[in-house]
Each structure stands twice: as structure tokens, then as C-alpha cells.
N, C-alpha and C positions, 0 to 999 in steps of 0.2 A: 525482847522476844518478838520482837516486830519482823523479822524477817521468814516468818511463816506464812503461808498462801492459806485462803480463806475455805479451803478445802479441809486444809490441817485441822483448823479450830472447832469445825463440822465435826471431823472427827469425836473430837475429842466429847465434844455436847451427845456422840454417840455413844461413847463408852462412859459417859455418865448417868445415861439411862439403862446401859447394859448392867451398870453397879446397882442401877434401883429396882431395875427391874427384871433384870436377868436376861437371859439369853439359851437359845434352844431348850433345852429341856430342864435347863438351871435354873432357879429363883435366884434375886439380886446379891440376897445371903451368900450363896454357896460359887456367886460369877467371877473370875479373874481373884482368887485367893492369893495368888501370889505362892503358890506350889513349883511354880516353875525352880525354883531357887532354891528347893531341897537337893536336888543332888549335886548341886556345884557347892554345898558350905564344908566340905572339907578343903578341896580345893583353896576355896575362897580364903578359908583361914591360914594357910601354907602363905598365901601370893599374904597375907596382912603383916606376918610375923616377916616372910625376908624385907617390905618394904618400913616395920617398925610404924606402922599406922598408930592415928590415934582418933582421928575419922574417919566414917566412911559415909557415902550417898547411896543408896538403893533408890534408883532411878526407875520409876515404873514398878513400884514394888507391891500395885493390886492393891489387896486390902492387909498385905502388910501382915499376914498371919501367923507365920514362924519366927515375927521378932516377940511375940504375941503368947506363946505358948513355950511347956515346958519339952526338954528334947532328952533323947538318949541315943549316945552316940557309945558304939561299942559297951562297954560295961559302967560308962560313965554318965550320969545322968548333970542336964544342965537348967537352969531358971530359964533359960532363952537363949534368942541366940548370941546377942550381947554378952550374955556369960560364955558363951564355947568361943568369940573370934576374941574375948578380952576385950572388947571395946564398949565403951560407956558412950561415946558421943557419935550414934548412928542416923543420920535423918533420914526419913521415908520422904518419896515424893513421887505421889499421882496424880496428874489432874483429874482423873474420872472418878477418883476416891475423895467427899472434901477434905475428911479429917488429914490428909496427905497432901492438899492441892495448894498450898502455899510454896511458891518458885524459889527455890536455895538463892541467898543472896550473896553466899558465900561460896570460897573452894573447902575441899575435902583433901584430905591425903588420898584415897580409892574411890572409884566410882564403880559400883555396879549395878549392870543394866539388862539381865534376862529375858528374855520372848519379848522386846520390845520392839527393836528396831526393824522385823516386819511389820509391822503394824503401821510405821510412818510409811504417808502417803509418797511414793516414788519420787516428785517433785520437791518434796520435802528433805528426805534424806541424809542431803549433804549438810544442808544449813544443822539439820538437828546432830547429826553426830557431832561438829564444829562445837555444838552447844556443848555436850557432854565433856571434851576435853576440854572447854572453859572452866569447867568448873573441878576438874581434877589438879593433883601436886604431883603424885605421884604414879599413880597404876588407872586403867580402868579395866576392867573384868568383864566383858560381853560375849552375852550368848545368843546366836541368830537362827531362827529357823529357815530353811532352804526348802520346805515343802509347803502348800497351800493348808489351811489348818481346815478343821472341822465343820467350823463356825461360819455364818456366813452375816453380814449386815441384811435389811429389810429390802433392799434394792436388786439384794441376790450377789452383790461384792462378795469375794472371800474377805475374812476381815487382816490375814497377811496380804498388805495390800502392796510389800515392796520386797518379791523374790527375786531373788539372785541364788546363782550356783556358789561355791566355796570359793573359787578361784575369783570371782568378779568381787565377791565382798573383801578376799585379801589384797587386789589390786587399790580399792577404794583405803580401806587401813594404810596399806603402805603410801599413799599418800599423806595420810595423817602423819604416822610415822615421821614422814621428813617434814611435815609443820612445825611437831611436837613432841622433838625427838627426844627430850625427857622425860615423857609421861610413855611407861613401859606398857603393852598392849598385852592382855590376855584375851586373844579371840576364839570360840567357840562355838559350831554346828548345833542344832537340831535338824536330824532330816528325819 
């Protein structure tokens, strides 16, 4: 993890005070829940079953809430969400969260990674997606937002600190693409 700029890790000691301490009008309690990733668990569970998973990484997964609680999905209620994708062997990994901040040592069959990768510093970008298809087999699942968020760091930063249009983040994948032309790419907007 050495090929991060010391901006990146700044970061990051930021979104560890934003977990303790909150952010705009949030307490620490209720900051980066990890809600991003309620409307993609259908989805998400479609792409687990064609790829026949038995891992997965949630990459940036906040404080990890929805693996955490119980769900009800149409008329079917589930213990979590490990009960709804069938998957028993799910790692979380935040560094801004500790209980989450231990670095996957291992690959996963799926990687996914929600409202994250605006957040890396523009600089940063390319090394961290690199990182993310390191650690996949089979698929990774990402979702990007394309507008400036709400939120803003102390300095007055928006805290999407790495916008692009749709088209410049699919030019960037199709690179990866032909790096990593086994690991199948599900990419996804927020704007």
C-alpha cells in the first residue's frame, strides 16, 4: 500500500474523525453508514449467483450497517444481508471505520465498492482502482458519483474529491478492462 501520496492517508485520518466525530449536521454515530449500498443489493446479488461466489469484499463499506441488520426484500424477510446474497464469507473494509480497518490480505471472488471512488484524491485514483482489481477473482461491482456531494471537509474541499463525467470513468475501466480482462466490470453512476 505504499504507492499512495501523503495526501491520500491525510485523507483518510479525515474520514476517521468524520466516523468519530461526525460531519455537517451528523454525529459520528449516524456519518457514512454505509446506505449507499441499499439500492444496488439486488443487483448485487444477481451479478454473485451468475459469477457462483463464495466471497465477497465490500470495499469502503462505512460502518458496515446493512450487513448488520435485519432486511425485508419483497415479502421475504432476511437475518442480513449475508442471508439474502447466500454468502457466509463477506469481509468489510474501512480504514475510517476501525472495527473495518484491517487491509484484506487476501483475494475475494467479488469486490464491491459504492460512493467510494470519488472520495480518492484525483492523484490517487489510478494506483487505488489497480488496488481494488488486486484483490478480486472474479467481478468487481462499483458505483461512482459524477456530481460534487453535500459535504464538504474543514478547508472547504468538497469531500468528492475525484469528479469525472460517465464517459472519462468508462475510458479509465476500459483500461483496466484490457489489464484485467478476466475480472468482469460492473460499473455504475450516481449523479
Amino acid at each position: 500500500m505504499s504507492g499512495y501520496s501523503d495526501y491520500y492517508y491525510n485523507i483518510i485520518e479525515k474520514y476517521k474523525l468524520f466516523h468519530e466525530r461526525g460531519i455537517k449536521d451528523l454525529p459520528g454515530s449516524r456519518t457514512f453508514l454505509g446506505f449507499s449500498l441499499e439500492k444496488w443489493i439486488v443487483t448485487i446479488k444477481k451479478i454473485i449467483e451468475i459469477h457462483k461466489c463464495e466471497t465477497i469484499i465490500d470495499f469502503g463499506c462505512g460502518k458496515g450497517f446493512l450487513y448488520n441488520k435485519k432486511l425485508k426484500i419483497g415479502n421475504e424477510e432476511y437475518f442480513s444481508l449475508s442471508d439474502f446474497w447466500k454468502i457466509n464469507n463477506i469481509y468489510l473494509y474501512d480504514p475510517g471505520v476501525e472495527e473495518y480497518s484491517l487491509y484484506p490480505q487476501t483475494k475475494f471472488d467479488g469486490l464491491i465498492c459504492t460512493d467510494v471512488i470519488e472520495h480518492i484524491p484525483e492523484s490517487d485514483i489510478l494506483y487505488f482502482i489497480d488496488e481494488l482489481f488486486k484483490l478480486s477473482k472474479k467481478f468487481i461491482f462499483i458505483v461512482i458519483a459524477t456530481i460534487p456531494a453535500t459535504k464538504y471537509f474543514d478547508d472547504g474541499k468538497n469531500i468528492h474529491l475525484c469528479l469525472k463525467n460517465k464517459e472519462d470513468w468508462e475510458k479509465i475501466f476500459l483500461d483496466f478492462k484490457n489489464k484485467y480482462p478476466k475480472i468482469n466490470q460492473y460499473i455504475y453512476f450516481n449523479d
